[in-house]
Every structure is written in C-alpha cells, then in structure tokens.
py3Dmol code that shows the C-alpha trace and the ligand (Angstrom):
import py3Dmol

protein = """\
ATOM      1  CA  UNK A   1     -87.283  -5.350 -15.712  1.00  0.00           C
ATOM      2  CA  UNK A   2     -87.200  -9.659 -15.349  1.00  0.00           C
ATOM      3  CA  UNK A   3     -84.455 -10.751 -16.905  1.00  0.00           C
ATOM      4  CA  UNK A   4     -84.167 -14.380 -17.467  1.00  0.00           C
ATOM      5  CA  UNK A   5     -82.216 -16.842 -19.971  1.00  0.00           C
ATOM      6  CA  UNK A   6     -82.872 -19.789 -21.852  1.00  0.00           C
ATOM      7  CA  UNK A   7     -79.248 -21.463 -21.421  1.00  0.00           C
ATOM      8  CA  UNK A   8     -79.493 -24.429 -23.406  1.00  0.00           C
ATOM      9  CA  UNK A   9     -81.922 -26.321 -26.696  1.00  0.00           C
ATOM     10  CA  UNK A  10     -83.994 -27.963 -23.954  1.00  0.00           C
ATOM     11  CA  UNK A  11     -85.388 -24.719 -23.221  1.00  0.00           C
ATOM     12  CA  UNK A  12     -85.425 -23.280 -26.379  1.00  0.00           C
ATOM     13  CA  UNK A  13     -87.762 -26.546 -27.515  1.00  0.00           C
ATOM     14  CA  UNK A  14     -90.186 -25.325 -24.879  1.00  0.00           C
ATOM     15  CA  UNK A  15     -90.694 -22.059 -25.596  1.00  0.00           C
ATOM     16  CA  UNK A  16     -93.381 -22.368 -28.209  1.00  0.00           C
ATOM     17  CA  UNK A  17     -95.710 -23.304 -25.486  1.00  0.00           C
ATOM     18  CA  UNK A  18     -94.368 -20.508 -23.413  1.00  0.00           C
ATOM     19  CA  UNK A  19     -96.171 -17.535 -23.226  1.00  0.00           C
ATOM     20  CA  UNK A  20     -93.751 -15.054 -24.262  1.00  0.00           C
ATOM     21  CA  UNK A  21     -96.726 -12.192 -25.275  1.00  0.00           C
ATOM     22  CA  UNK A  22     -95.164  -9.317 -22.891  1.00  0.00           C
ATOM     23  CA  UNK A  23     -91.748 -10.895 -23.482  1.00  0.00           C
ATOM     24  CA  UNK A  24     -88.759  -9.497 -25.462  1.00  0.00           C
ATOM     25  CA  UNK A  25     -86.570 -12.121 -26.815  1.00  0.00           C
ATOM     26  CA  UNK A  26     -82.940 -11.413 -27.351  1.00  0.00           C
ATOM     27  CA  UNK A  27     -80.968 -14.567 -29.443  1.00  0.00           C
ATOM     28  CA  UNK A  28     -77.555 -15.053 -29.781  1.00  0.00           C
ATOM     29  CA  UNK A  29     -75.900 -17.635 -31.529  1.00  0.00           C
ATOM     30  CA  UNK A  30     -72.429 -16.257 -31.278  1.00  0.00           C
ATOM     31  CA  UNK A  31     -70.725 -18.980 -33.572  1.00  0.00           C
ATOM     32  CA  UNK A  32     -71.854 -17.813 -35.678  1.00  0.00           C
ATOM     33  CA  UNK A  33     -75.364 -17.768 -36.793  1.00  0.00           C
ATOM     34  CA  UNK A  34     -76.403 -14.417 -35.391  1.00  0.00           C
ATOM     35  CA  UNK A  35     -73.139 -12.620 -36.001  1.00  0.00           C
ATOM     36  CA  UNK A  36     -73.784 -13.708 -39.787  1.00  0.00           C
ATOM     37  CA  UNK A  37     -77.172 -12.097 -39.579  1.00  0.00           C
ATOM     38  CA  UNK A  38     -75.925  -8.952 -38.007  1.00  0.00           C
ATOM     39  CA  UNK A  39     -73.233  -8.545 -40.256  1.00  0.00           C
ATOM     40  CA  UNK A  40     -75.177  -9.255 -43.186  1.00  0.00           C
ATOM     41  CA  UNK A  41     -77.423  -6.329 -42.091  1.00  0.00           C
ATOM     42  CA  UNK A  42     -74.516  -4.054 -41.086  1.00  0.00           C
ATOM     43  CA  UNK A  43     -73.343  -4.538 -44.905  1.00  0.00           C
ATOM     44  CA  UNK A  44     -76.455  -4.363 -46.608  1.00  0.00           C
ATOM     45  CA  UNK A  45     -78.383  -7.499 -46.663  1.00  0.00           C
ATOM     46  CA  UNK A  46     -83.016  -5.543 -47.108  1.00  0.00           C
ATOM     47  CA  UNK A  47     -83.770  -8.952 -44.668  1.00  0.00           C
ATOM     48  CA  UNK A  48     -83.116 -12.009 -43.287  1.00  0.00           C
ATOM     49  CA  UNK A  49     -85.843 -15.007 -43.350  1.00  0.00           C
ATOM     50  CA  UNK A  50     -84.840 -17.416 -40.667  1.00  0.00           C
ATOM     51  CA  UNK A  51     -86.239 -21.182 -41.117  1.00  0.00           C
ATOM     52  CA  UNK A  52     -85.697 -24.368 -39.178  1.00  0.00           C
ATOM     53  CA  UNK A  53     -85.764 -26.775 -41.520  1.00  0.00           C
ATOM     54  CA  UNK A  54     -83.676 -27.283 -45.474  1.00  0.00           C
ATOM     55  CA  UNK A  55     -87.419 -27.835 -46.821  1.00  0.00           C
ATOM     56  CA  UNK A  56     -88.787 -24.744 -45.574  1.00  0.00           C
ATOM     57  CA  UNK A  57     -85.982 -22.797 -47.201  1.00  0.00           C
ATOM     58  CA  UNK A  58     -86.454 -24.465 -50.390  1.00  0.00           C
ATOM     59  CA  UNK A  59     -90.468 -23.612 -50.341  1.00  0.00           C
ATOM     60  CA  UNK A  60     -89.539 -20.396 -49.270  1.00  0.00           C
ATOM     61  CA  UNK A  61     -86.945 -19.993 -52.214  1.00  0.00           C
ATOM     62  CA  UNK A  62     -90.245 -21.068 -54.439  1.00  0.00           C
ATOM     63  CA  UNK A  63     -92.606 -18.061 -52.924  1.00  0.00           C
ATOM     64  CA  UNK A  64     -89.156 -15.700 -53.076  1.00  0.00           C
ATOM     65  CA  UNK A  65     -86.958 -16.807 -56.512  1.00  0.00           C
ATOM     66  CA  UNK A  66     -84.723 -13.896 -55.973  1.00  0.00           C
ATOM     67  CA  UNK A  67     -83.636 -14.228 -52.725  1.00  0.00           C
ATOM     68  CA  UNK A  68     -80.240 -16.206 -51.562  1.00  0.00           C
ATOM     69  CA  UNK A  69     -80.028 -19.176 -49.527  1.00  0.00           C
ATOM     70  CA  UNK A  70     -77.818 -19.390 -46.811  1.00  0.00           C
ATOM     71  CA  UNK A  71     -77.137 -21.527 -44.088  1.00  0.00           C
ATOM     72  CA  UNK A  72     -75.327 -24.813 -43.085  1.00  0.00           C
ATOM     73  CA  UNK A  73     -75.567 -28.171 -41.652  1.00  0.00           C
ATOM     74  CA  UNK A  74     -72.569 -30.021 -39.494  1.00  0.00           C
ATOM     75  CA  UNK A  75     -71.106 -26.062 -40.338  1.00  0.00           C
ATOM     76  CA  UNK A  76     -70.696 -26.513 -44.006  1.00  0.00           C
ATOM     77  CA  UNK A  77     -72.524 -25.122 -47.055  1.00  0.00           C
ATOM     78  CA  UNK A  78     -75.676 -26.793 -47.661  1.00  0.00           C
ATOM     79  CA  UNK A  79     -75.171 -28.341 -51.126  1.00  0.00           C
ATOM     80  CA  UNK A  80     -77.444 -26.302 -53.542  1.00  0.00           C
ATOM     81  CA  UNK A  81     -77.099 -22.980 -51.553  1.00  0.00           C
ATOM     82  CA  UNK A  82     -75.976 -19.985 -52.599  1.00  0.00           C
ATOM     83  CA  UNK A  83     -74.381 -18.894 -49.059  1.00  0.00           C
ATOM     84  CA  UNK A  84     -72.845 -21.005 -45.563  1.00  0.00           C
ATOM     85  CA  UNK A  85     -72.929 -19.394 -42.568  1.00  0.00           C
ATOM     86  CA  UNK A  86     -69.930 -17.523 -42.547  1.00  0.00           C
ATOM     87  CA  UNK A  87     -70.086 -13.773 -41.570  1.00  0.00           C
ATOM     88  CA  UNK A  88     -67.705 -13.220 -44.238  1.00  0.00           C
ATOM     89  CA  UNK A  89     -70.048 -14.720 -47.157  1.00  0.00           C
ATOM     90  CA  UNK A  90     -72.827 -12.139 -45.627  1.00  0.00           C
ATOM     91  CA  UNK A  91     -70.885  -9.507 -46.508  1.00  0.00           C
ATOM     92  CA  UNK A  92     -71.455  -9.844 -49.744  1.00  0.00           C
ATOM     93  CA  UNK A  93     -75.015  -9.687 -49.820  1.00  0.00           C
ATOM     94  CA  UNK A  94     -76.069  -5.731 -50.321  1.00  0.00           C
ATOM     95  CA  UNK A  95     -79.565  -5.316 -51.335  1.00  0.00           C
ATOM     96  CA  UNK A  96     -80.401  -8.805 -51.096  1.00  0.00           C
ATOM     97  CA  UNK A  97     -82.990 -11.250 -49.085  1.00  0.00           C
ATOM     98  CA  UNK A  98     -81.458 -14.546 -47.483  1.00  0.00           C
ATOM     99  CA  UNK A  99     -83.466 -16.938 -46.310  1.00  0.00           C
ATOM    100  CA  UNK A 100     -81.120 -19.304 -43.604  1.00  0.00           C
ATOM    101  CA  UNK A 101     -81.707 -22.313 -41.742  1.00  0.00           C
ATOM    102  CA  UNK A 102     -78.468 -23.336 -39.531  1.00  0.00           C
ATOM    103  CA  UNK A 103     -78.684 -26.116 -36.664  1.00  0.00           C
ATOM    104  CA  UNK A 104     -79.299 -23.787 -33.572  1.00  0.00           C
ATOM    105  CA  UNK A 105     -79.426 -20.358 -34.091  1.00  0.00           C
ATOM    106  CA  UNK A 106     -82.507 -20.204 -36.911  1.00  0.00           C
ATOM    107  CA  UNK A 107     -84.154 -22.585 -34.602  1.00  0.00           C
ATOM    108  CA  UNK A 108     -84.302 -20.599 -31.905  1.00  0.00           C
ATOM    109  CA  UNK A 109     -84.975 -17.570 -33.632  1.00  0.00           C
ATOM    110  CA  UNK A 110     -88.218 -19.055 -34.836  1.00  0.00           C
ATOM    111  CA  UNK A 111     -89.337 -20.524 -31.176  1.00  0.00           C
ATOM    112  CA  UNK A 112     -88.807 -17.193 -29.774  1.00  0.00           C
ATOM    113  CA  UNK A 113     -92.188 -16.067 -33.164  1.00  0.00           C
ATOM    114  CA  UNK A 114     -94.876 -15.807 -30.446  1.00  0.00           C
ATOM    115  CA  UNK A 115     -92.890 -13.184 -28.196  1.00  0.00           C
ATOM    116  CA  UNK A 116     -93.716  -9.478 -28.122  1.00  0.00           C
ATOM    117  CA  UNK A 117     -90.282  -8.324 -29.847  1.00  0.00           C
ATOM    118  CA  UNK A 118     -87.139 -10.626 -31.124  1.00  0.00           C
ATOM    119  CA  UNK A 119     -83.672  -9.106 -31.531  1.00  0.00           C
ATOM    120  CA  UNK A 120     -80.925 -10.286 -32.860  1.00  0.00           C
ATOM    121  CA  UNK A 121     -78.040 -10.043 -30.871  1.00  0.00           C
ATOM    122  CA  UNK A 122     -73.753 -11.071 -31.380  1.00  0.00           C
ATOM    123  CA  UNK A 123     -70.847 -10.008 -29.230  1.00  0.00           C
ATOM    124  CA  UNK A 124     -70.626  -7.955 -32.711  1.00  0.00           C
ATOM    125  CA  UNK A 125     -73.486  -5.499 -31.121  1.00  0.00           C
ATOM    126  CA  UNK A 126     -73.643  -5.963 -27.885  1.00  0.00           C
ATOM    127  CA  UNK A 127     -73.644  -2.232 -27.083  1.00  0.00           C
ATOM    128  CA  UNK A 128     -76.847  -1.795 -29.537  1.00  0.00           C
ATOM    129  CA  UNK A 129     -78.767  -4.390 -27.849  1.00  0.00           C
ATOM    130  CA  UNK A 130     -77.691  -3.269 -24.359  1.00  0.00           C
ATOM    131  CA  UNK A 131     -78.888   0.731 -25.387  1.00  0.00           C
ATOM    132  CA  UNK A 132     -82.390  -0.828 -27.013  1.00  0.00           C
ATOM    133  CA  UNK A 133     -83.092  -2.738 -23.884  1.00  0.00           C
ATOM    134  CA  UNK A 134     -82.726   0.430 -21.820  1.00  0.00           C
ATOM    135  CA  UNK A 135     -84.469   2.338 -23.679  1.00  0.00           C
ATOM    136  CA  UNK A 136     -87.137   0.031 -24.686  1.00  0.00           C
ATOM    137  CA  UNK A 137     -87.520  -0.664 -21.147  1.00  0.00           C
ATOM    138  CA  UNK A 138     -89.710  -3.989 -21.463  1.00  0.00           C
ATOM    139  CA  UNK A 139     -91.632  -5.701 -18.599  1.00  0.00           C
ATOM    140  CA  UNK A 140     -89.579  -9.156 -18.972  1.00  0.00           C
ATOM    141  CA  UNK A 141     -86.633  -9.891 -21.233  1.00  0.00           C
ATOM    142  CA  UNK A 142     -85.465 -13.648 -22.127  1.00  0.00           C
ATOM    143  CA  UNK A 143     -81.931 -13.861 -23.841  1.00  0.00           C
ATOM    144  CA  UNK A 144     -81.669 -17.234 -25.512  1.00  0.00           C
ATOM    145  CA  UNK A 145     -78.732 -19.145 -25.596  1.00  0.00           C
ATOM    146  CA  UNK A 146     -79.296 -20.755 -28.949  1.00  0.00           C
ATOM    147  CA  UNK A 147     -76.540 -23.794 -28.030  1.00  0.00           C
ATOM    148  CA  UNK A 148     -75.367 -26.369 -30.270  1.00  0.00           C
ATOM    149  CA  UNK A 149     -77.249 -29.838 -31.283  1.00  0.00           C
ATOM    150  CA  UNK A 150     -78.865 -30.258 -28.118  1.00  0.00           C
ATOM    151  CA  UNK A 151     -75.946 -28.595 -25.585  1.00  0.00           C
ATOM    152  CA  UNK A 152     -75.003 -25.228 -24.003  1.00  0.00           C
ATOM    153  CA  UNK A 153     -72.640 -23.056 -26.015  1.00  0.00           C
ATOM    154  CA  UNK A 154     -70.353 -21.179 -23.973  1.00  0.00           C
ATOM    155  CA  UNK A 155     -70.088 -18.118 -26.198  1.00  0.00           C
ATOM    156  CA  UNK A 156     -73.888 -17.710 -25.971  1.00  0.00           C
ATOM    157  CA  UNK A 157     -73.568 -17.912 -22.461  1.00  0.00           C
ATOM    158  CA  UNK A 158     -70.739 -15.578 -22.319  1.00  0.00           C
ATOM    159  CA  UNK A 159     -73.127 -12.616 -24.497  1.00  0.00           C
ATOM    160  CA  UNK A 160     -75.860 -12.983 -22.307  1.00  0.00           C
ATOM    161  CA  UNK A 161     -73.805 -12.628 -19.236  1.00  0.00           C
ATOM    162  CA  UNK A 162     -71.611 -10.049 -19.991  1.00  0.00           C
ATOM    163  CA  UNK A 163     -74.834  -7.980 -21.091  1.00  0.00           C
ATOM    164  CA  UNK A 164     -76.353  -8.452 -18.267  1.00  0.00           C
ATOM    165  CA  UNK A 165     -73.561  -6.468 -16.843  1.00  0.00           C
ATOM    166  CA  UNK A 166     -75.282  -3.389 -18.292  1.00  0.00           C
ATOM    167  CA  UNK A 167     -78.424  -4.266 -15.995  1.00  0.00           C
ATOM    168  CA  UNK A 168     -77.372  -4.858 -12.871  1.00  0.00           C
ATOM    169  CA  UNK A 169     -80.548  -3.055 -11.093  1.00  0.00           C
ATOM    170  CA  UNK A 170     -82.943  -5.484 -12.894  1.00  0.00           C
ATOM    171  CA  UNK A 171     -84.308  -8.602 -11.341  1.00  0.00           C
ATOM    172  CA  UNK A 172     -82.266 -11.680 -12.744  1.00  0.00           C
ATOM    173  CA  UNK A 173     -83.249 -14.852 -12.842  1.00  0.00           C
ATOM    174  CA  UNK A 174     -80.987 -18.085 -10.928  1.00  0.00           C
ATOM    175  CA  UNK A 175     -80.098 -18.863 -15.349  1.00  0.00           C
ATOM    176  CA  UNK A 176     -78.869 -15.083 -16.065  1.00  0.00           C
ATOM    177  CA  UNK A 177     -76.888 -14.978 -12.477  1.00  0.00           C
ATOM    178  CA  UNK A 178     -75.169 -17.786 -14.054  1.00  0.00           C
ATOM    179  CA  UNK A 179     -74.923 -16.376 -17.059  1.00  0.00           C
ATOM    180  CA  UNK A 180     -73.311 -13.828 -15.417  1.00  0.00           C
ATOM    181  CA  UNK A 181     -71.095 -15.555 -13.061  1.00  0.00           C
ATOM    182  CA  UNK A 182     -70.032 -16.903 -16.489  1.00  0.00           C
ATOM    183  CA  UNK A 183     -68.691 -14.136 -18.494  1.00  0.00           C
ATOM    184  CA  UNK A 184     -66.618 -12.945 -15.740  1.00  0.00           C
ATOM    185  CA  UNK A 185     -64.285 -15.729 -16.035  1.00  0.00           C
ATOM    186  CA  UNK A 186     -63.301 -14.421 -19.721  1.00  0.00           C
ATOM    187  CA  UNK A 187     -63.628 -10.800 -19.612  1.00  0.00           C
ATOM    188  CA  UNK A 188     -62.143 -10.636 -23.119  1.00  0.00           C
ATOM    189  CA  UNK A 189     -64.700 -12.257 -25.840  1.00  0.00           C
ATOM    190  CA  UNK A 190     -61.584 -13.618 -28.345  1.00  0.00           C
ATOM    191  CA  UNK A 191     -60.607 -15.428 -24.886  1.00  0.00           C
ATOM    192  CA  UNK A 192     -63.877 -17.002 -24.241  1.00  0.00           C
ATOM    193  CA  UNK A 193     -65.016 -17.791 -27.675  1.00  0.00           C
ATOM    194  CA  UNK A 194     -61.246 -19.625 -28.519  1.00  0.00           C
ATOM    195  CA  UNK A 195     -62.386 -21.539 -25.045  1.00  0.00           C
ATOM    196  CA  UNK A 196     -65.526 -22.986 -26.181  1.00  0.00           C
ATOM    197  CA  UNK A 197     -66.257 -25.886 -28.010  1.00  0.00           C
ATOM    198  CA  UNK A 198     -67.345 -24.215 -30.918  1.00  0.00           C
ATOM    199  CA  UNK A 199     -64.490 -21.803 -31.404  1.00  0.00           C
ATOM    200  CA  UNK A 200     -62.316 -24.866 -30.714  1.00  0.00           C
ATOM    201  CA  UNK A 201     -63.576 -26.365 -33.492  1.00  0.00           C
ATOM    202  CA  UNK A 202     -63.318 -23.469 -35.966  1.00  0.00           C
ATOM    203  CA  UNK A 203     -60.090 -22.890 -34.906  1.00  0.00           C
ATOM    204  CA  UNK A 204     -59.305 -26.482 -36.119  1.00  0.00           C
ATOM    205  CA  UNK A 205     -60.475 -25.595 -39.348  1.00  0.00           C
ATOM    206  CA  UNK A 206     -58.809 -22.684 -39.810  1.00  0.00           C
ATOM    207  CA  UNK A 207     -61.648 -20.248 -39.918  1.00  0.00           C
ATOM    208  CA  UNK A 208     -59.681 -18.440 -37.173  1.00  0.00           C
ATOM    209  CA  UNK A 209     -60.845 -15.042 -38.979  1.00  0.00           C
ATOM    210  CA  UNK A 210     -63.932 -15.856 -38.191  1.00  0.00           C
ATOM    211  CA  UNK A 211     -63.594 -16.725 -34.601  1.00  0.00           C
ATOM    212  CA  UNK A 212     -61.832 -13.146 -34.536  1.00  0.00           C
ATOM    213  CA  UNK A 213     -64.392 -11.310 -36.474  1.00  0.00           C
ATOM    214  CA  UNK A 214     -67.745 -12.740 -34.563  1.00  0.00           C
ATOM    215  CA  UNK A 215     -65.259 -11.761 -31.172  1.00  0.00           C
ATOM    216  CA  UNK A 216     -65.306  -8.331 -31.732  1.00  0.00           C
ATOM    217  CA  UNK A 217     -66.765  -6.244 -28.994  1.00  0.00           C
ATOM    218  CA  UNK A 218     -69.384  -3.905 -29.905  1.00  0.00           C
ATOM    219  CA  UNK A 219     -68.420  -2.662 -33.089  1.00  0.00           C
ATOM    220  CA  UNK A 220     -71.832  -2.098 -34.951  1.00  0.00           C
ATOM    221  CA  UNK A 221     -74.486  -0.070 -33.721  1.00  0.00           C
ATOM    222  CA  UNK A 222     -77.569  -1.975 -35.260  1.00  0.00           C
ATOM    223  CA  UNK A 223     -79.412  -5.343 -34.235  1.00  0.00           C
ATOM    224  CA  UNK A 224     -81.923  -7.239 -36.258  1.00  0.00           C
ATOM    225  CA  UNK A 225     -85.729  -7.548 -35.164  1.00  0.00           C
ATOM    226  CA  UNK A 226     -87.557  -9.967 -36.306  1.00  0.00           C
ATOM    227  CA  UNK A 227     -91.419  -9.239 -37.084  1.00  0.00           C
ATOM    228  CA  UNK A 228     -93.661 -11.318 -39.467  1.00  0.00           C
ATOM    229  CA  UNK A 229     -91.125 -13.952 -40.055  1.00  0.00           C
ATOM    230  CA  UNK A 230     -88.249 -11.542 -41.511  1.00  0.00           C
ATOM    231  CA  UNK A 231     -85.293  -9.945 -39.640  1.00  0.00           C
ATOM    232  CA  UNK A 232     -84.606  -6.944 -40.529  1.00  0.00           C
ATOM    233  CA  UNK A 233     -81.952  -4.017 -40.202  1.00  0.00           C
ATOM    234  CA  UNK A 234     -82.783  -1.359 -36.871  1.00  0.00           C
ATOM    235  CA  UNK A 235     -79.610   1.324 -37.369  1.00  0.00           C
ATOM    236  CA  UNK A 236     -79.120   3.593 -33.902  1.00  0.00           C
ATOM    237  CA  UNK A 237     -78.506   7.206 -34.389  1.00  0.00           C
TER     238      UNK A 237
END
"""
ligand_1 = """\
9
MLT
C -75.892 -22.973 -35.684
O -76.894 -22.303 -36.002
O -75.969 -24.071 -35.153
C -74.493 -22.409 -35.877
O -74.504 -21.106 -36.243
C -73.596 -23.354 -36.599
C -72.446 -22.723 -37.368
O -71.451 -22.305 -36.794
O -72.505 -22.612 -38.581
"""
view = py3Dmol.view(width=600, height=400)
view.addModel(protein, "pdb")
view.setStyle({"model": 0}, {"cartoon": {"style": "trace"}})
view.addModel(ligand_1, "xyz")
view.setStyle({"model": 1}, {"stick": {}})
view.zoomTo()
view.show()
C-alpha cells in the first residue's frame, strides 16, 4: 500500500487533474466539517450531498425540496440555511438529506469525485477508517488535509498522521512521514486540536463543546463514502 497526503488547499486544487482512478481518498476536515458529516451519519442523517459553492446548494435544494441545508461561511450559518456546521446541529437530522457547502472540507471532498473510493474520515472514527483501509487493502491511499482558506490545518494533519500509525509497513510518502512526525508531538487529540489555529479560534467563541466533541478518539465505528455525489452511512459490524 502507497500512502501519501495532500497537506494543504494547494494540493487539494490540483487534484482534479490528478489521476486518482486506483486511488482511495480519505478527507478529513477535523474542525469540523467532516466530524459534522460523520456525526450526522452516526445519528441518523439517509445522506450527505457535499457542494463547493452557496449556488450549487441552492440548485441542489431546487432538484431536492426536502432536504436541509447546511453549511457555513467565515464559520457561521449561511443566512437562509436550515443547518451551520456544527456537529451538534447534525445531530438532529435523523432520516434526513443535507446538502453542505463549508470553505474547505466540501471542497475537498468534491476534488477527491474522480478517485476510486472517498471516505470520510474525523478523529471521531479514526479506528473505522484505520480497520476499512486494512481490510480494503487498496493499491494507493491519499488522505487529504482539507486546510483552511488556502493554509494547512494542524488537526487535519494531526488525523492523517496519527493514522498512519496503524500502517507503519506501508510505503509513505516524504507528506505522510510528516504527517506523522506531526501527530507525535500531541499524542492526545483535545491537546492538538486546542493547539491549532482553528480550535484556537473556536475556543474564542466558546464552542469549546465542540472542540471537545470533534476531539474524541475513535468513538464511532462508521465512516461516510461518498459515491455519485452523496455520502452516505457504512456501519462496521
Ligand atoms: C471548513 O469546511 O472550512 C470548516 O469545516 C469550517 C468550519 O469550522 O465550519
């Protein structure tokens, strides 16, 4: 198994002329775009339509009336939208579709469309993505660090490498040794997610439950993969 990873946007803007055909994709956008996916799954959410842009939401809001729009810009609500991007708001979701566009993480989910598989991946089910890789066993992996605006995010960084730790025997790429080298310098996630700029930020805010919540270290054993445009719930035995 190749492992390599996209650390930063710049990457991420080249993928789509990137052949990623024998590829899996794994995407994490830590705070907090993929933990709100996975956690929207985890409590119920039938699918997840990630989009890049406010006007593809909207024209997919037309084709899909009773879905819910989520997703935020500068990390508030978008005005008009039923949901932010707060894991807690996907909790409340059960049975319903919500199509999302955030700044990063819906981004790089759709620039990772062309590869052979795309999971969703969160410190929140780490373990999940870690047992699917194994047993999946694909030719070359690429975890993508979806970043924020156009820099590196350190708790995207921080999944990556500290998953990697599960795959020692594979052949790593110079990005995922860093990667690695990185999430040994926090080997608690609460630690390194209250150290980067984005937890800082939260913290400031006072969405410390949040910070806490997308922090929490393997707790749900399901990822997202997204096929046809649509992420949708895989639940391990
Ligand atoms: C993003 O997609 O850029 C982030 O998830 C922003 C946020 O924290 O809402």
């Amino acid at each position: 198994m190749n492992i390599d990873v996209a650390l930063e946007p710049s990457e991420i803007s080249q993928l789509a002329i990137r052949d990623l055909s024998r590829t899996t994709c794994v995407v994490f956008d830590v705070l907090r775009a993929t933990s709100s996916m996975v956690t929207g799954l985890v409590f119920g959410a039938e699918g997840i339509v990630p989009v890049s842009t406010i006007e593809e939401a909207l024209e997919q809001k037309r084709l899909q009336p009773q879905a819910l729009l989520g997703g935020e810009r500068y990390g508030e609500r978008i005005e008009g939208f039923d949901l932010g991007n707060s894991p807690f708001e996907y909790r409340q979701c059960q049975g319903r579709r919500i199509i999302t566009t955030t700044t990063n993480g819906t981004v790089a989910l759709r620039a990772c469309a062309g590869a052979e598989r795309v999971l969703v991946g969160a410190v929140l089910n780490l373990g999940a993505i870690s047992r699917v890789l194994r047993k999946m066993a694909p030719e070359n992996v690429l975890l993508v660090c979806a970043g924020t605006f156009e820099t590196l995010a350190l708790e995207d960084v921080w999944a990556a490498g500290r998953l990697l730790s599960d795959f020692e025997g594979a052949d790593w790429s110079d990005s995922a040794r860093v990667a690695h080298a990185t999430s040994r310098l926090w080997p608690e996630p609460l630690a390194a997610l209250a150290a980067a700029r984005n937890g800082r930020a939260l913290l400031a805010k006072g969405r410390q439950a949040e910070v806490e919540w997308c922090a929490q270290l393997s707790v749900y054993e399901v990822f997202g993969e997204m096929s046809q445009g649509v992420v949708r719930p895989v639940f391990l035995a």
